[in-house]
N, C-alpha and C positions, 0 to 999 in steps of 0.2 A: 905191037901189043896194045891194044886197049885200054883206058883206063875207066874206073866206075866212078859217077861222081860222087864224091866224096864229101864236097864242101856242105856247111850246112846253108838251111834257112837262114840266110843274115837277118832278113827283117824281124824276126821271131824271137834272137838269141840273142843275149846281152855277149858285147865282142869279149876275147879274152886278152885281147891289147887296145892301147890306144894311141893311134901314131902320132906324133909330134914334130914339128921341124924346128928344128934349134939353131937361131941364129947368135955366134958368138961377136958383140962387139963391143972391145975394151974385154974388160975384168967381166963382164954380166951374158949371160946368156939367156935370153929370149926365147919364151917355147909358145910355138902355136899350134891348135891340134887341127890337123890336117884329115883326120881319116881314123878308121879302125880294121885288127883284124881278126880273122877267126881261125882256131884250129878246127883241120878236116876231123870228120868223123874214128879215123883210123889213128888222127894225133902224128902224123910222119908228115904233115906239111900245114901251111897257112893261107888261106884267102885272106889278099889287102886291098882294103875298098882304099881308094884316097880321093878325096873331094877334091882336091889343089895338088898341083908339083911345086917344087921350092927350085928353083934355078941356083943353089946356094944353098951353104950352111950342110946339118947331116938331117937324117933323119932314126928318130928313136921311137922304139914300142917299147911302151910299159902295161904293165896291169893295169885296169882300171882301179882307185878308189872305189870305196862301197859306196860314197853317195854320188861318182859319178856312175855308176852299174845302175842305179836308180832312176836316173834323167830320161825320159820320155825322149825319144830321139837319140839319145846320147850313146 
């Protein structure tokens, strides 16, 4: 079965996540933003760009903040 592509323009669309890798060491966890992702068109799946792998720790998507959605590049 074929599938249609679905994903959007990334360069065009503000992501509607923002990936993070979370390193936990001691009591503090450490978030560095690694990537973003987007929902397809249809909303039943996600394109994940990720700039970096983290060899360690997890990795988390969240919403963007409003004035990160803002950031030229971001």
């Amino acid at each position: 079965m074929a599938r249609s592509n679905t994903a959007p323009a990334q360069e065009t669309n503000p992501p509607d996540f923002l990936a993070w890798h979370v390193a936990n060491k001691g009591d503090k966890g450490f978030w560095t933003r690694i990537g973003a992702a987007w929902f397809h068109r249809d909303r039943k799946g996600l394109s994940l760009q990720l700039e970096v792998v983290p060899i360690n720790g997890r990795i988390v998507l969240r919403t963007p903040l409003d004035d990160q959605k803002k950031e030229p590049g971001a």
